[in-house]
Biopython code that builds the backbone (N, CA, C, O; Angstrom):
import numpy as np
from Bio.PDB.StructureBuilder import StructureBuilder

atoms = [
    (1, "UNK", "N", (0.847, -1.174, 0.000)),
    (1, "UNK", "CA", (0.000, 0.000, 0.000)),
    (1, "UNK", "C", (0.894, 1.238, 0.000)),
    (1, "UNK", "O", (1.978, 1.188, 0.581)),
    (2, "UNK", "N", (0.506, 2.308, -0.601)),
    (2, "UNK", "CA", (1.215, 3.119, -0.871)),
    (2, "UNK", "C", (1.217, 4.425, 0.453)),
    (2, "UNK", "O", (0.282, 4.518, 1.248)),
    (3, "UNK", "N", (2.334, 5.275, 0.480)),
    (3, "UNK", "CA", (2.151, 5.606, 1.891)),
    (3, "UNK", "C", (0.883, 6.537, 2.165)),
    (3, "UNK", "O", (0.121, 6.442, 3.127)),
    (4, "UNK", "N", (0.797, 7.745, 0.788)),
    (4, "UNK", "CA", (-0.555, 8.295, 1.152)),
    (4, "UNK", "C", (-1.481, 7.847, 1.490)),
    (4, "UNK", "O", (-2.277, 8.597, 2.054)),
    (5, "UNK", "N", (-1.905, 6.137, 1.281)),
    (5, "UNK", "CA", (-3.300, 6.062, 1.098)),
    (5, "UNK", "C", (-3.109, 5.197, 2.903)),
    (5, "UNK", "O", (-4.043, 5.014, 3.684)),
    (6, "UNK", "N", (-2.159, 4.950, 3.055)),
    (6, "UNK", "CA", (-1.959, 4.773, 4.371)),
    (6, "UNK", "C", (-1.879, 5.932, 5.693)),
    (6, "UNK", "O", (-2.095, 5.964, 6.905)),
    (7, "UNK", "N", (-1.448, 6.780, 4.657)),
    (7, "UNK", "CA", (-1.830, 8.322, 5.831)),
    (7, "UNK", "C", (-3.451, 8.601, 5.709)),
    (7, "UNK", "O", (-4.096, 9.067, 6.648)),
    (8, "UNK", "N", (-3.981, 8.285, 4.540)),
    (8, "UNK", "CA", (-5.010, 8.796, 4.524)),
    (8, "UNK", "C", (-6.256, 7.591, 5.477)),
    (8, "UNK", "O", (-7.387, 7.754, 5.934)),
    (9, "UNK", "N", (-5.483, 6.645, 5.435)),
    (9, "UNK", "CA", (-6.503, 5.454, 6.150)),
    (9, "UNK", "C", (-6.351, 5.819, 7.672)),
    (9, "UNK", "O", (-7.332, 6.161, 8.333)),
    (10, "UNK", "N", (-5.075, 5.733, 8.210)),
    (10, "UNK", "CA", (-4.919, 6.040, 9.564)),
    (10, "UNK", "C", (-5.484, 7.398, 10.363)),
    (10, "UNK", "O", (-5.862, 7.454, 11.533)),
    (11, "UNK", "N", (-5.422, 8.609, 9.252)),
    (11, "UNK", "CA", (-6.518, 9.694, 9.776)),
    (11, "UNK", "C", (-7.845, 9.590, 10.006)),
    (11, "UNK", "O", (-8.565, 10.169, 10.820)),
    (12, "UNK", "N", (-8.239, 8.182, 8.579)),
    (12, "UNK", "CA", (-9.789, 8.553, 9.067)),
    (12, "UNK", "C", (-10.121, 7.646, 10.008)),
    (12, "UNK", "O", (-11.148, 7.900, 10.637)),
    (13, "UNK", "N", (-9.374, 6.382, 10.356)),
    (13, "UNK", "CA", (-9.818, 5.676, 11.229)),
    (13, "UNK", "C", (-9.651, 6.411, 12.640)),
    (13, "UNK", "O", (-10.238, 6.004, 13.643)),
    (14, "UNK", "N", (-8.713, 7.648, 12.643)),
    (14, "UNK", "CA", (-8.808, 8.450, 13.667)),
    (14, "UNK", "C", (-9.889, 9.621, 14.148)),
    (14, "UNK", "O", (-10.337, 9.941, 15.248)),
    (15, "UNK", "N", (-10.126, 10.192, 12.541)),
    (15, "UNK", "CA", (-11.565, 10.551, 12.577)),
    (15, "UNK", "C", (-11.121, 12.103, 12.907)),
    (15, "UNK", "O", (-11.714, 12.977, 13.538)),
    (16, "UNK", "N", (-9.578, 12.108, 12.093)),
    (16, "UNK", "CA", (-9.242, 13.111, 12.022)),
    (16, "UNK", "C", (-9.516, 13.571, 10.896)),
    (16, "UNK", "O", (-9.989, 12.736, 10.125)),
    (17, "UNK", "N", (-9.311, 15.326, 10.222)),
    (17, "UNK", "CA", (-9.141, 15.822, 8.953)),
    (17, "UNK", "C", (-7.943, 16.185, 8.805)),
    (17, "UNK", "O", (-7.148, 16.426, 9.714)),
    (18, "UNK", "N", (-7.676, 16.264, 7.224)),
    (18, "UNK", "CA", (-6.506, 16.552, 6.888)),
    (18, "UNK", "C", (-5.741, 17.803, 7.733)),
    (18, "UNK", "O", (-4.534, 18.040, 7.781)),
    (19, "UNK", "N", (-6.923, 18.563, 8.420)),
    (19, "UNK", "CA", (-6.307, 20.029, 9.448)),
    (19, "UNK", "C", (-5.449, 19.173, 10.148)),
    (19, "UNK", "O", (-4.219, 19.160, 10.094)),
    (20, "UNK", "N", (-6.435, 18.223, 11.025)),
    (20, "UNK", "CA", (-6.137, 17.783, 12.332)),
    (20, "UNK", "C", (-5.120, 17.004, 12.608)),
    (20, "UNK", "O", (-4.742, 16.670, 13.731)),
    (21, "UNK", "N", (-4.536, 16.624, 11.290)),
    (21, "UNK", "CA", (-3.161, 16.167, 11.241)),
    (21, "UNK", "C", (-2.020, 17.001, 11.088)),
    (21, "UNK", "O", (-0.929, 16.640, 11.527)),
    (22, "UNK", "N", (-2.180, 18.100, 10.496)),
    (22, "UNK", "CA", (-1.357, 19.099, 10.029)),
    (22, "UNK", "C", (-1.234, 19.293, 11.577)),
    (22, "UNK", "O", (-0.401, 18.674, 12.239)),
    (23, "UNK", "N", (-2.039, 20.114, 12.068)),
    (23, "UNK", "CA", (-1.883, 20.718, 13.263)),
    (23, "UNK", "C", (-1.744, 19.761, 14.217)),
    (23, "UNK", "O", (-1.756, 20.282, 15.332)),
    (24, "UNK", "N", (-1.572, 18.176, 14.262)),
    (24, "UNK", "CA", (-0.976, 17.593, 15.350)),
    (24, "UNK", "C", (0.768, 17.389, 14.962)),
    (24, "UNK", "O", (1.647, 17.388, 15.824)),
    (25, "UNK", "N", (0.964, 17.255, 13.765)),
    (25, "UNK", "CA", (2.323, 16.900, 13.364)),
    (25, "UNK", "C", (3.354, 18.067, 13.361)),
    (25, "UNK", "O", (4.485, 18.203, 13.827)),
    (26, "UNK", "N", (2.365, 18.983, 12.531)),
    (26, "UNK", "CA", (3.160, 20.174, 12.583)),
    (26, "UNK", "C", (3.526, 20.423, 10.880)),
    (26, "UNK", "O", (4.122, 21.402, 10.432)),
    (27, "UNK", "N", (3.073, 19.427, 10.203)),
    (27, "UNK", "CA", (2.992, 19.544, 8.918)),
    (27, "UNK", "C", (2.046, 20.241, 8.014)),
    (27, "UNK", "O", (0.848, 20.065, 8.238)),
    (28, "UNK", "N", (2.393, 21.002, 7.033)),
    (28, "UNK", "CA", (0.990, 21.914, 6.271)),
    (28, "UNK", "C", (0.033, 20.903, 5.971)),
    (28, "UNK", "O", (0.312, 19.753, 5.633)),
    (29, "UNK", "N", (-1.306, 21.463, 6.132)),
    (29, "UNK", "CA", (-2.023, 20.537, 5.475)),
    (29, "UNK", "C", (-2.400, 20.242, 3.987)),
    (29, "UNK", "O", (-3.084, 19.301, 3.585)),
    (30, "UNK", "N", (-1.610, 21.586, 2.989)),
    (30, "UNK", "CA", (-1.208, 21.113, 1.558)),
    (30, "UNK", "C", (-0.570, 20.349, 1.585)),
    (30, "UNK", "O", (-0.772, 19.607, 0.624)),
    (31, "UNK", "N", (0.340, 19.968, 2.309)),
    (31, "UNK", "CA", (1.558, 18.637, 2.476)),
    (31, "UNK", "C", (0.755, 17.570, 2.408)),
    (31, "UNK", "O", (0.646, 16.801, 1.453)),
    (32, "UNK", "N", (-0.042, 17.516, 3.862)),
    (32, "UNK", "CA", (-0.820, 16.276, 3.830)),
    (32, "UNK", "C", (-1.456, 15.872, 3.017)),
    (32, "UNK", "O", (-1.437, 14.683, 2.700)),
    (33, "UNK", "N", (-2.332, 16.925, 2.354)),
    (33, "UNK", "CA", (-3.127, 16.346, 0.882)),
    (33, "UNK", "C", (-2.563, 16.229, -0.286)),
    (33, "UNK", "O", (-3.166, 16.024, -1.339)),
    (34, "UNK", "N", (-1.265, 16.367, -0.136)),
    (34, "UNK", "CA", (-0.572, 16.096, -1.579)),
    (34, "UNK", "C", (0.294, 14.556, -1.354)),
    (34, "UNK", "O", (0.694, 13.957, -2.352)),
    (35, "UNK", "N", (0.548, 13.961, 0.134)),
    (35, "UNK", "CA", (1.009, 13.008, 0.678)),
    (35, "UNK", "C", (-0.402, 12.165, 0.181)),
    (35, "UNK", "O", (-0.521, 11.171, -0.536)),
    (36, "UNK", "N", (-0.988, 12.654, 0.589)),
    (36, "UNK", "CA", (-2.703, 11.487, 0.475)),
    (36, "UNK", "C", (-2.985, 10.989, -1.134)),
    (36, "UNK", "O", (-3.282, 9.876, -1.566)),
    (37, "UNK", "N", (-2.784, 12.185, -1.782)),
    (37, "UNK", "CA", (-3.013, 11.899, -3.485)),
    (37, "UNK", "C", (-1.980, 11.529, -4.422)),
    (37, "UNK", "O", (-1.909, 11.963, -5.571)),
    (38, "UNK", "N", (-0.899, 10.421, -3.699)),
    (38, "UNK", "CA", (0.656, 10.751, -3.825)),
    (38, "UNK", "C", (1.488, 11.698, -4.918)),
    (38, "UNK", "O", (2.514, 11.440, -5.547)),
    (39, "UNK", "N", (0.920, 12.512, -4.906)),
    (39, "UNK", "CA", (1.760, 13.804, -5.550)),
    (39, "UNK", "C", (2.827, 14.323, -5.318)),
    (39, "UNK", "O", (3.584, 14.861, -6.127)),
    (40, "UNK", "N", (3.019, 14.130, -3.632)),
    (40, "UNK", "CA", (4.143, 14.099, -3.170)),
    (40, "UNK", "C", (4.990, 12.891, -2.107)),
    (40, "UNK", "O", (4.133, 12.201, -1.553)),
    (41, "UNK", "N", (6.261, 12.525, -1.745)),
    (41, "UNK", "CA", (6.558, 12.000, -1.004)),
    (41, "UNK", "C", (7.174, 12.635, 0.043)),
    (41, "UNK", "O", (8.141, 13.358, -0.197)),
    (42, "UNK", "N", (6.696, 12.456, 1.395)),
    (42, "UNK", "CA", (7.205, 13.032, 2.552)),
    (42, "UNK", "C", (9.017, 12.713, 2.737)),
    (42, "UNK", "O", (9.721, 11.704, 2.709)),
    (43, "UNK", "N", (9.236, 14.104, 2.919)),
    (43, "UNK", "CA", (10.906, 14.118, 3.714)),
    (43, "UNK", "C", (10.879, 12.949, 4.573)),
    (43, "UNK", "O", (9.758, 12.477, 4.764)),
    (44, "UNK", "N", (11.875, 12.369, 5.142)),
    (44, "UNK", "CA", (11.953, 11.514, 6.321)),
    (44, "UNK", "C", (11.501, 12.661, 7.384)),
    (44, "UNK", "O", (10.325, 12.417, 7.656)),
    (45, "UNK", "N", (11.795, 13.425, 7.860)),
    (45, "UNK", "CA", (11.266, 14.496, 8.952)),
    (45, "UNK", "C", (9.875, 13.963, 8.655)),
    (45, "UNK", "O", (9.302, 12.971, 9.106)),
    (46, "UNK", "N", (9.446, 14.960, 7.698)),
    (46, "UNK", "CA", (7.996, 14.922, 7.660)),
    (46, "UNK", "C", (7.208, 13.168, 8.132)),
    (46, "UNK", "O", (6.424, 12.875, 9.034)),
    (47, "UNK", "N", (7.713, 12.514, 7.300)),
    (47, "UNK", "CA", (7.380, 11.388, 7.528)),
    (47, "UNK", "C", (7.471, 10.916, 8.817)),
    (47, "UNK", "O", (6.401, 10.397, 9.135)),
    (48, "UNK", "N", (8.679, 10.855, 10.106)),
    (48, "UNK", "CA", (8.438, 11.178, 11.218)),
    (48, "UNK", "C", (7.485, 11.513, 12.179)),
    (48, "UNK", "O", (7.116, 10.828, 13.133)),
    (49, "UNK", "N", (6.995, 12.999, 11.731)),
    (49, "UNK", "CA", (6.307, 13.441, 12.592)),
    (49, "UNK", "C", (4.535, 13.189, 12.452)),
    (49, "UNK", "O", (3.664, 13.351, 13.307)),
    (50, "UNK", "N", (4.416, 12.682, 10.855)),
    (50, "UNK", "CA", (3.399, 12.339, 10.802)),
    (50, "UNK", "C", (3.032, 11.363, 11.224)),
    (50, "UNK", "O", (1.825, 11.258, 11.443)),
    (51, "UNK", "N", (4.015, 10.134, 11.539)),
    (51, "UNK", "CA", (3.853, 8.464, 11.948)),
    (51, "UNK", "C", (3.937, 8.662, 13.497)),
    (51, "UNK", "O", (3.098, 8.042, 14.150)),
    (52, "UNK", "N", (4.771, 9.387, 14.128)),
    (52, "UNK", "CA", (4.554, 10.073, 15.649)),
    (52, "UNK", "C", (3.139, 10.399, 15.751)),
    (52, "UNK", "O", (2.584, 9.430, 16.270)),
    (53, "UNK", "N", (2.118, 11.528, 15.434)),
    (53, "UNK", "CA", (1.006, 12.169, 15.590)),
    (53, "UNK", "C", (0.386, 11.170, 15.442)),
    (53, "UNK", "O", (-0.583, 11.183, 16.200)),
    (54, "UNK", "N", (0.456, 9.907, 14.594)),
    (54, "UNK", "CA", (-1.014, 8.931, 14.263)),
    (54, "UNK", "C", (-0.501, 7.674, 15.042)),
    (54, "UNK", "O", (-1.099, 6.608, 14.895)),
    (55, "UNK", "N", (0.795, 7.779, 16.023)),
    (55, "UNK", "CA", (0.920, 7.046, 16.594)),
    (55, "UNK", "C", (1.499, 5.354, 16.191)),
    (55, "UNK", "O", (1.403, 4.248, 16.722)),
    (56, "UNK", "N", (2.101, 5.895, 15.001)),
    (56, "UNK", "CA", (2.485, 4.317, 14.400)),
    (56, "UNK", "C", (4.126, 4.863, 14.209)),
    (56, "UNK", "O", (4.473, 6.026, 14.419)),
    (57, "UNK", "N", (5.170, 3.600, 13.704)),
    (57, "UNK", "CA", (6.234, 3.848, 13.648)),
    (57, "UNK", "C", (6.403, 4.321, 12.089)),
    (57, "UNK", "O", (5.584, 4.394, 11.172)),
    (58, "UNK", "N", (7.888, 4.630, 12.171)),
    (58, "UNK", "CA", (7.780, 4.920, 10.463)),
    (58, "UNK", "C", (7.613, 3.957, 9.314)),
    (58, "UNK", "O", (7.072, 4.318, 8.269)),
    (59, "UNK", "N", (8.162, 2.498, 9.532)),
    (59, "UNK", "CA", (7.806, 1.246, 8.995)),
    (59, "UNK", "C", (7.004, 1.138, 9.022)),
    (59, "UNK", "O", (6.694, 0.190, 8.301)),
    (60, "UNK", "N", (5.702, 1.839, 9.773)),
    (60, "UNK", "CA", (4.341, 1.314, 9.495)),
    (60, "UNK", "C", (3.414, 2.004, 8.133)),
    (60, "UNK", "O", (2.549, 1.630, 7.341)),
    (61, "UNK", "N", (4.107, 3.086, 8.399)),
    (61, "UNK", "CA", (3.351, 4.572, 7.515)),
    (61, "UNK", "C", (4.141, 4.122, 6.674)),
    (61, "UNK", "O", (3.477, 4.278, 5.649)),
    (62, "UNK", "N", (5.531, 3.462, 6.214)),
    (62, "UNK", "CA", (5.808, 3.581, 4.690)),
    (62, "UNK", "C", (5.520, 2.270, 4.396)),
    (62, "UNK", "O", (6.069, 1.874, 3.368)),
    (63, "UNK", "N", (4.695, 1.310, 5.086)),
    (63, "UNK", "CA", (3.930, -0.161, 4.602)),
    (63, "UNK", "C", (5.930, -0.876, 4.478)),
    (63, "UNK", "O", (6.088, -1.453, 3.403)),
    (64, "UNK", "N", (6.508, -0.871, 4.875)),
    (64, "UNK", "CA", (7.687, -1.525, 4.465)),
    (64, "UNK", "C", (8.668, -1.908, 5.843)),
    (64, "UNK", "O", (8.367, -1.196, 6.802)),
    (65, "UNK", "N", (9.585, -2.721, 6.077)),
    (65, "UNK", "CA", (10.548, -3.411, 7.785)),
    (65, "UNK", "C", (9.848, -4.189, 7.803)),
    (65, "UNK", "O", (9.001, -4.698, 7.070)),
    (66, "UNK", "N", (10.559, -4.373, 9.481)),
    (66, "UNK", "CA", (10.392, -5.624, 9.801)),
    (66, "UNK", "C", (9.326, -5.746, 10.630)),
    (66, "UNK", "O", (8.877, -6.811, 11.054)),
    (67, "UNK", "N", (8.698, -4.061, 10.988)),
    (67, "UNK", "CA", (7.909, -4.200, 12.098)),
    (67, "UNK", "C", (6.213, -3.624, 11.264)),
    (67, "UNK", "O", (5.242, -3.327, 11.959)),
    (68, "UNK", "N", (6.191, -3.581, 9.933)),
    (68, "UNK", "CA", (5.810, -2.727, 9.078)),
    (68, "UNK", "C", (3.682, -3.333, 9.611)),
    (68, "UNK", "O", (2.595, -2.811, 9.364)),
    (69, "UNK", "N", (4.014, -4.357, 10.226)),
    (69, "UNK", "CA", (2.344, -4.271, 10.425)),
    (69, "UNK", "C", (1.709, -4.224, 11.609)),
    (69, "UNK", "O", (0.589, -4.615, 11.936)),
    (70, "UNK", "N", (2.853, -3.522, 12.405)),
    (70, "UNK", "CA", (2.830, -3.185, 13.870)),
    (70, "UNK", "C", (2.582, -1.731, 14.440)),
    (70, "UNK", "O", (3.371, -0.878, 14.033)),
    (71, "UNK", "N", (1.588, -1.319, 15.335)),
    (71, "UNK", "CA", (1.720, -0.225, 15.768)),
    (71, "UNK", "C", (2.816, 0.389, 16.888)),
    (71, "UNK", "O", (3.101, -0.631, 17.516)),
    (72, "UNK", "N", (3.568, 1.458, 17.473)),
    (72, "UNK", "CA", (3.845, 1.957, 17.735)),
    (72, "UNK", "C", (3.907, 1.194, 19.382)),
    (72, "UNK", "O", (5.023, 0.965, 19.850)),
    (73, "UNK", "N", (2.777, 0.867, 20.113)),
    (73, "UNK", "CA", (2.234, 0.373, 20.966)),
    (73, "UNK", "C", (2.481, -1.211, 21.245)),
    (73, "UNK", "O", (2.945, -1.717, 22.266)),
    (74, "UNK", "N", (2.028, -1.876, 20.014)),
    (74, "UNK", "CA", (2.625, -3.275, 20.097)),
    (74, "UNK", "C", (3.948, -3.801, 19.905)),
    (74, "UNK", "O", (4.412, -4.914, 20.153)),
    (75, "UNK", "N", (4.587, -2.500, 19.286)),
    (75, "UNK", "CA", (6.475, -2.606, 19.170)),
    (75, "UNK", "C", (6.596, -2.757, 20.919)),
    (75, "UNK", "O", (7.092, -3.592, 21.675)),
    (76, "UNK", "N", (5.794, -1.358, 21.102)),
    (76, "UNK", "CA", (6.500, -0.838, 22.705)),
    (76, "UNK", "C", (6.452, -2.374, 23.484)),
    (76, "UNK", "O", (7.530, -2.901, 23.760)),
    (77, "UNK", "N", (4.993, -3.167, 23.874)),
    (77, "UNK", "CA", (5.157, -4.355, 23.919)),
    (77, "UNK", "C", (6.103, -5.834, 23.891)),
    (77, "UNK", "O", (6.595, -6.535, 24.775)),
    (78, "UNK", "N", (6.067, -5.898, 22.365)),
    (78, "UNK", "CA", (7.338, -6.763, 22.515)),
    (78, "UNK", "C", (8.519, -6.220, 23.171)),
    (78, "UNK", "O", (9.119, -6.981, 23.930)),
    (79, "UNK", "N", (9.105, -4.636, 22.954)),
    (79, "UNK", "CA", (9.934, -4.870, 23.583)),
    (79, "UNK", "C", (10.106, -4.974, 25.355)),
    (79, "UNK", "O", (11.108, -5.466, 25.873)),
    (80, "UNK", "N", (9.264, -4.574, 25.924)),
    (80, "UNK", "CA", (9.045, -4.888, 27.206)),
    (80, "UNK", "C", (8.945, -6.315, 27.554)),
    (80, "UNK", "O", (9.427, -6.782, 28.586)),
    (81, "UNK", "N", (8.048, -7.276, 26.308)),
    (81, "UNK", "CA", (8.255, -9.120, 26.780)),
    (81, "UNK", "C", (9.736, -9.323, 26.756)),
    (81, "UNK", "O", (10.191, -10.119, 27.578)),
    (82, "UNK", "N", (10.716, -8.604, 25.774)),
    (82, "UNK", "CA", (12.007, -9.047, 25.597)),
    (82, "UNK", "C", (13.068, -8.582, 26.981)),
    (82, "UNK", "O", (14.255, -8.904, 26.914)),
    (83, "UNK", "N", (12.657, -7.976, 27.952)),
    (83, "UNK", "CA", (12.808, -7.512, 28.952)),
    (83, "UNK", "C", (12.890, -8.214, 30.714)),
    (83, "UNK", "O", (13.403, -8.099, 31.828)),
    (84, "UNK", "N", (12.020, -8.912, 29.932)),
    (84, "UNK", "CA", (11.003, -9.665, 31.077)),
    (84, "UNK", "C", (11.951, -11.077, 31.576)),
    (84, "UNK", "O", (12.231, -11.856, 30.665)),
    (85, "UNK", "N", (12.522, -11.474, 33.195)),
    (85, "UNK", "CA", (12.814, -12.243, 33.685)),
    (85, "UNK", "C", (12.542, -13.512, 32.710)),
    (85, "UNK", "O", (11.380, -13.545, 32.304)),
    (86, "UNK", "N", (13.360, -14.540, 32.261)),
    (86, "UNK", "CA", (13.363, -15.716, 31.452)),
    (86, "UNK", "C", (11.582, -16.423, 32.074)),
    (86, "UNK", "O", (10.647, -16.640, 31.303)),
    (87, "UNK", "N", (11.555, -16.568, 33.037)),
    (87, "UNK", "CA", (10.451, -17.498, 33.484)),
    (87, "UNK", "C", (9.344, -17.177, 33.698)),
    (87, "UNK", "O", (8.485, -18.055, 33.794)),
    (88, "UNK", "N", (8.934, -15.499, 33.874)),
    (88, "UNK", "CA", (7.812, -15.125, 33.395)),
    (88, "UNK", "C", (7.302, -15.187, 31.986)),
    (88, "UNK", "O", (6.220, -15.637, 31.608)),
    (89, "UNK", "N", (8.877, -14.321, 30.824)),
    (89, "UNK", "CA", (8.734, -14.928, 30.225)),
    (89, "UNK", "C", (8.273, -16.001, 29.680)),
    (89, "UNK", "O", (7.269, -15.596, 29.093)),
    (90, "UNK", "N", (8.378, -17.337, 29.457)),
    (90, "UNK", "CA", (7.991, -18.355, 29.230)),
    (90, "UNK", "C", (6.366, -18.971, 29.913)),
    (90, "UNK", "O", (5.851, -20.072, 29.714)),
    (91, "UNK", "N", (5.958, -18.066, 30.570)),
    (91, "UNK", "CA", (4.459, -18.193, 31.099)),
    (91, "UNK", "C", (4.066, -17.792, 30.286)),
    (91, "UNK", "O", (3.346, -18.431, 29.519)),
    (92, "UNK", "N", (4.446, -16.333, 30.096)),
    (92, "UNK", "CA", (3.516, -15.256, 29.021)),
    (92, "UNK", "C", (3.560, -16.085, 27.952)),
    (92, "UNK", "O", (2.456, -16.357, 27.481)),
    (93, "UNK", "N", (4.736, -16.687, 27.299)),
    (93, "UNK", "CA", (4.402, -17.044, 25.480)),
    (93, "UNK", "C", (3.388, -18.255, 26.119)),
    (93, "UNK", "O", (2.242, -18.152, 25.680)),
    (94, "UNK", "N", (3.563, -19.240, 26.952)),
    (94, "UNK", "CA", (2.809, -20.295, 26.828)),
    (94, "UNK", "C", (0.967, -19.840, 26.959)),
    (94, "UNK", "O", (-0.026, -20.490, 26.633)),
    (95, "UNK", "N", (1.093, -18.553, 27.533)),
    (95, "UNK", "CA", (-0.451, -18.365, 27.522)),
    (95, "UNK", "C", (-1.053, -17.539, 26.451)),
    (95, "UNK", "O", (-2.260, -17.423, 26.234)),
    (96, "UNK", "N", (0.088, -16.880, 25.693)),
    (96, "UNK", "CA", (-0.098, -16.537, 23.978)),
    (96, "UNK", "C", (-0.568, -17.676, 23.455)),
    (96, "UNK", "O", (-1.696, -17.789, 22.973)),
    (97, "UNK", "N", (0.192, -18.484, 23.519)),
    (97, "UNK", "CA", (0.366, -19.926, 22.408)),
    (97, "UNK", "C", (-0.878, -20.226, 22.887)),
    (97, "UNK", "O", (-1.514, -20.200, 21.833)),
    (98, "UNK", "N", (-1.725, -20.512, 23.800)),
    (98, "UNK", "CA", (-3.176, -21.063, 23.890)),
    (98, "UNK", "C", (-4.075, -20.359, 23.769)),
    (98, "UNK", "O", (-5.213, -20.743, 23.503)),
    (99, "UNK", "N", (-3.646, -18.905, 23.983)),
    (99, "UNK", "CA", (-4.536, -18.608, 23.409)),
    (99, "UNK", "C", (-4.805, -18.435, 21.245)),
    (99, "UNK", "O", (-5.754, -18.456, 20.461)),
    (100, "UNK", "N", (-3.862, -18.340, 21.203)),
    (100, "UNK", "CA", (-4.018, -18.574, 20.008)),
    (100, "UNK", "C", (-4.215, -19.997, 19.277)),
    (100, "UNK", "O", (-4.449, -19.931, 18.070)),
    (101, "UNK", "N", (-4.150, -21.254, 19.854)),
    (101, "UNK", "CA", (-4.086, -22.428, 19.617)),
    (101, "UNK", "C", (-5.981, -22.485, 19.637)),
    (101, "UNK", "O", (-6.836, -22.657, 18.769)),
    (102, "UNK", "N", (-5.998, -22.247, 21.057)),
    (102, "UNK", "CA", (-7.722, -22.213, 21.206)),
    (102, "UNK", "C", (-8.544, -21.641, 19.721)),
    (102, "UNK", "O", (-9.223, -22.317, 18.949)),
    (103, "UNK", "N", (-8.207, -20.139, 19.642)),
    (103, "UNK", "CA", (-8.683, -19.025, 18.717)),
    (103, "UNK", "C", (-8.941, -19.516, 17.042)),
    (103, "UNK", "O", (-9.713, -19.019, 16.222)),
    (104, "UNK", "N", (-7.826, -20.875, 16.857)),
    (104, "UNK", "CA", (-7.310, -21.193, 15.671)),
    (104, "UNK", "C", (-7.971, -22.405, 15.750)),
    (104, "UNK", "O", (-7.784, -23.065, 14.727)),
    (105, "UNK", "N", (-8.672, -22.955, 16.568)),
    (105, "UNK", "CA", (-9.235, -24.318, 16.677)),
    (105, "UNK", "C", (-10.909, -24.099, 16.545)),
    (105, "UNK", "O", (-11.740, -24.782, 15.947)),
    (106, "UNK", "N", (-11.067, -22.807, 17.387)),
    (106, "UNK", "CA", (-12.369, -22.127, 17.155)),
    (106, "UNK", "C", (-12.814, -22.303, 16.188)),
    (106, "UNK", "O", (-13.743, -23.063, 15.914)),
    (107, "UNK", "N", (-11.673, -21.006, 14.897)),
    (107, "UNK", "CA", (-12.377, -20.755, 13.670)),
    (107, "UNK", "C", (-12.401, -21.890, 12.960)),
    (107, "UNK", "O", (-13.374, -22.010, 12.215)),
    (108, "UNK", "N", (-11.363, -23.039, 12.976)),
    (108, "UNK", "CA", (-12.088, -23.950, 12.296)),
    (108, "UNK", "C", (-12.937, -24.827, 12.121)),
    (108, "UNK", "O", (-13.515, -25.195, 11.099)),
    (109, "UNK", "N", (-13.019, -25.264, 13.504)),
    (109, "UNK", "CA", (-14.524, -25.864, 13.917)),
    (109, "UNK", "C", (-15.729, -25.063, 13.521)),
    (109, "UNK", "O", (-16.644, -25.780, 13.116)),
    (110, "UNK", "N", (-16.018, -23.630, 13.524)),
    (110, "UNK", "CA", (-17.289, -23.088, 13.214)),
    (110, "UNK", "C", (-17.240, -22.336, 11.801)),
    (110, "UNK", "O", (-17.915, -21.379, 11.421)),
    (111, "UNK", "N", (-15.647, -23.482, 10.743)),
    (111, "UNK", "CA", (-16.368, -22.851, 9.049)),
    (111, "UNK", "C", (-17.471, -23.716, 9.155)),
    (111, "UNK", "O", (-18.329, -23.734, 8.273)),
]
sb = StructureBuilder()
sb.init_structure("model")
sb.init_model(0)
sb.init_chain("A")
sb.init_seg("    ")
for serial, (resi, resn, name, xyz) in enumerate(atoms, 1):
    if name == "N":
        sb.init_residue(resn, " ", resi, " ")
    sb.init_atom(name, np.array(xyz, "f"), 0.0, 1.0, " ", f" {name:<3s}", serial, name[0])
structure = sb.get_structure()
């Protein structure tokens, strides 16, 4: 996905307008609407401060890395599990893993 239409998805799911991004980022909002209609491509700055304001990383807003389908929030996450005493650790994934084992057993029992 291309990055405008990814700036432009993440505003509205915010239920922001093209102002309300300008004026949270600090970017014009001709910027933003020329980012949205890709007419233009954001500076890395720009790009920055716009993936800051909507709260995602910059890999997320340019759809591309390693973390590219992750928010800002669920990075912060992992890196706090990677943090975490070995043996809590290993609680937490085992109660990921069921729950997702469960979740994945669900959907296929009720195609």
């Amino acid at each position: 996905m291309k990055t405008g239409k990814i700036i432009s998805q993440l505003r509205d799911d915010l239920g922001w307008s093209q102002s309300d991004l300008a004026d949270k980022s600090g970017v014009s909002r001709v910027m933003i609407g020329k980012y949205e209609r890709n007419e233009a491509i954001p500076s890395i700055d720009a790009a920055k401060k716009i993936a800051d304001s909507l709260s995602v990383s910059l890999d997320y807003l340019v759809g591309e890395g390693q973390y590219a389908k992750f928010d800002k929030k669920s990075i912060q996450r992992l890196q706090d599990i990677e943090e975490l005493n070995p043996n809590v650790k290993d609680k937490l994934f085992f109660l990921i893993d069921s729950i997702i084992r469960d979740t994945k057993a669900q959907k296929a029992y009720s195609s």
